[in-house]
matplotlib code that plots the C-alpha trace (Angstrom):
import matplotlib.pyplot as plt

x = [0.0, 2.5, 6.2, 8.6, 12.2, 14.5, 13.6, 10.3, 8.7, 5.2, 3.4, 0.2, -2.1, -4.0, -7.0, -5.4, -3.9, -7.0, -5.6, -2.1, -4.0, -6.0, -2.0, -0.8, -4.3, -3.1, 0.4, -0.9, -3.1, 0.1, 1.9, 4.0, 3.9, 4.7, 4.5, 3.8, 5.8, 4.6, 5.4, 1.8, -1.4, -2.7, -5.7, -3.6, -2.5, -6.3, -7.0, -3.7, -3.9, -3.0, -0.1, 1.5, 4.3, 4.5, 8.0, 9.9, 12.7, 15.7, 13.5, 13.4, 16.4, 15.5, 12.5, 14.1, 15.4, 16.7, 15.5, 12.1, 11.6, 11.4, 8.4, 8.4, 8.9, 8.1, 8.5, 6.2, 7.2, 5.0, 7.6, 7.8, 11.4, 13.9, 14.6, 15.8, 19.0, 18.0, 16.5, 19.3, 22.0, 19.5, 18.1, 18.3, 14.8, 12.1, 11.6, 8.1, 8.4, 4.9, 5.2, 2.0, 2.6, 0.7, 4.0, 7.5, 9.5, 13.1, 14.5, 13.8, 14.4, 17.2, 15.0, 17.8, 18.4, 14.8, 14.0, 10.1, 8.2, 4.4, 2.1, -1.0, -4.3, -7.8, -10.6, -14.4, -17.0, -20.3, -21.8, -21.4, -21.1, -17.7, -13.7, -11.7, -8.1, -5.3, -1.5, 1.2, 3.4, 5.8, 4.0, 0.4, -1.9, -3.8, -6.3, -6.3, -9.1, -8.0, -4.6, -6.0, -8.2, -5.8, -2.8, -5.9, -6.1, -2.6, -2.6, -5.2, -3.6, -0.3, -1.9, -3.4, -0.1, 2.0, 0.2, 2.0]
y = [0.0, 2.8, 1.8, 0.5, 0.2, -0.4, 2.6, 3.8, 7.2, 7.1, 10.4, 10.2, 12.1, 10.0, 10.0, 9.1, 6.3, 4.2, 4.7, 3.3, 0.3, 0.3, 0.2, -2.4, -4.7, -4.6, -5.3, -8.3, -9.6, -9.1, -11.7, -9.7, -10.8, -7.8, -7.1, -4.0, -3.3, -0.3, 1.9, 2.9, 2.4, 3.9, 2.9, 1.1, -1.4, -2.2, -2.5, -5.3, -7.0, -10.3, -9.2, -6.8, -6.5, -3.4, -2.9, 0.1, 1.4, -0.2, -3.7, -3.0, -5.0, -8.0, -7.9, -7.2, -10.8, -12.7, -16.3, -14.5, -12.8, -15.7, -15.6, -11.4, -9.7, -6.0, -4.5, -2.4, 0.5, 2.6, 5.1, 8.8, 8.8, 7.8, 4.7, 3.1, 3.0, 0.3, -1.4, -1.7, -3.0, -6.3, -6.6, -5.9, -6.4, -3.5, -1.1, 1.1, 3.5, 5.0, 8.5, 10.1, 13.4, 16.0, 17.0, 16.2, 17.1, 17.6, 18.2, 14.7, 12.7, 12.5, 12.4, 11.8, 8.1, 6.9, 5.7, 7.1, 9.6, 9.4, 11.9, 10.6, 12.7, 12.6, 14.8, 14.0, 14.1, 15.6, 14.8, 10.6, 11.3, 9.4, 9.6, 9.5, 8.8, 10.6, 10.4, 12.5, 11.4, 14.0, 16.6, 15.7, 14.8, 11.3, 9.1, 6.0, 4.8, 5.7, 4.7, 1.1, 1.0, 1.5, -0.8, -3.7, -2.8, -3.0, -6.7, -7.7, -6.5, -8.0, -11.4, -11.2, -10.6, -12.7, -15.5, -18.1]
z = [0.0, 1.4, -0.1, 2.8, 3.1, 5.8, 7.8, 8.2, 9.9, 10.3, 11.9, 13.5, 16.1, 18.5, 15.9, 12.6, 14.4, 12.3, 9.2, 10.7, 11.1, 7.9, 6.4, 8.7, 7.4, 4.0, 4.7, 6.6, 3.5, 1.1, 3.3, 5.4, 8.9, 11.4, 15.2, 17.2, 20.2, 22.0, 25.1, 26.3, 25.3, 22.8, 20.6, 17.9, 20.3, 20.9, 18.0, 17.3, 20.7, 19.3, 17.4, 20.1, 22.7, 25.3, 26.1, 27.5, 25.9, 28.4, 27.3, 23.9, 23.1, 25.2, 23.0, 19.8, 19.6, 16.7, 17.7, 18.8, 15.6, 13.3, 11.3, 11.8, 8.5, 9.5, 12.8, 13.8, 16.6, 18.5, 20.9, 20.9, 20.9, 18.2, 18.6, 15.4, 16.5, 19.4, 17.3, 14.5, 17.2, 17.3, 13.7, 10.1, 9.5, 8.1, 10.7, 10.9, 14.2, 14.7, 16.6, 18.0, 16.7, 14.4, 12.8, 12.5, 15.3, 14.0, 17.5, 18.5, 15.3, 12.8, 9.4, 7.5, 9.0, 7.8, 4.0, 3.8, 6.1, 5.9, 7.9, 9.0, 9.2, 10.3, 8.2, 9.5, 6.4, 8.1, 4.5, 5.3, 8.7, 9.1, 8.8, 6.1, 6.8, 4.4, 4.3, 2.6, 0.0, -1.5, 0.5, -1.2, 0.6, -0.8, 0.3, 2.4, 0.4, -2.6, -2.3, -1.0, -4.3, -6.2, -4.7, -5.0, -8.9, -9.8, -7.6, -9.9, -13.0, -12.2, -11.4, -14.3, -16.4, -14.4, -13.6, -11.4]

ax = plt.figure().add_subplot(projection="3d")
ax.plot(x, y, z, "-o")
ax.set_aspect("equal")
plt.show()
């Protein structure tokens, strides 16, 4: 849905934190097994009970885990400090750090280390009487629905080509 690298930066207030999950869902149904491991609550570990680890950050390592992390593709962070450097002492594998923040903080994070940054947002529609989620890519501002839509079509399409 949302490319990934090695390093990942995901920005998100306490109520765009649904669309975070709506991305993690279809990352789950293209195969890519992942884990959460978060600091405090927040509504995102609700939401991914079954699939998530609170840890604090002097833990962190005795989380992060090679033998532990075998089936794990992704790893999925939820802190609100930088701590992508932890993690890369332990393991090579994708990293996604979720901050709850509106906006980049530059004091707090070194931007430069991380591969993508995606800003989360919230808009409420009064006209459906609902949320739409939306992310930023390149500074524009697209979608969740969309951008699901059309990450489905080009699946389809490619199946379709490639057949295995």
């Amino acid at each position: 849905m949302l490319d990934i690298s090695r390093n990942n930066l995901f920005y998100a207030s306490h109520q765009s934190l649904l669309g975070v999950s709506d991305v993690l869902d279809f990352y789950d149904l293209n195969n890519l097994n992942w884990i959460l491991i978060y600091q405090r609550d927040t509504i995102l570990n609700k939401i991914v009970k079954n699939k998530s680890i609170q840890s604090s950050i002097p833990n962190l390592k005795k989380v992060i885990n090679q033998s532990t992390l075998f089936r794990v593709d992704l790893l999925v962070l939820n802190y609100d400090s930088d701590v992508l450097k932890i993690v890369r002492e332990k393991t090579d594998l994708p990293v996604i750090l979720i901050v709850n923040n509106d906006e980049p903080q530059d004091t707090n994070f070194n931007l430069n280390r991380y591969d993508y940054v995606y800003k989360f947002t919230r808009e409420l529609r009064s006209d459906v009487k609902k949320s739409e989620y939306f992310v930023s890519i390149d500074n524009q501002r697209i979608s969740l629905k969309d951008l699901k839509t059309s990450k489905i079509r080009d699946l389809k399409i490619n199946s379709i080509i490639e057949p295995n």
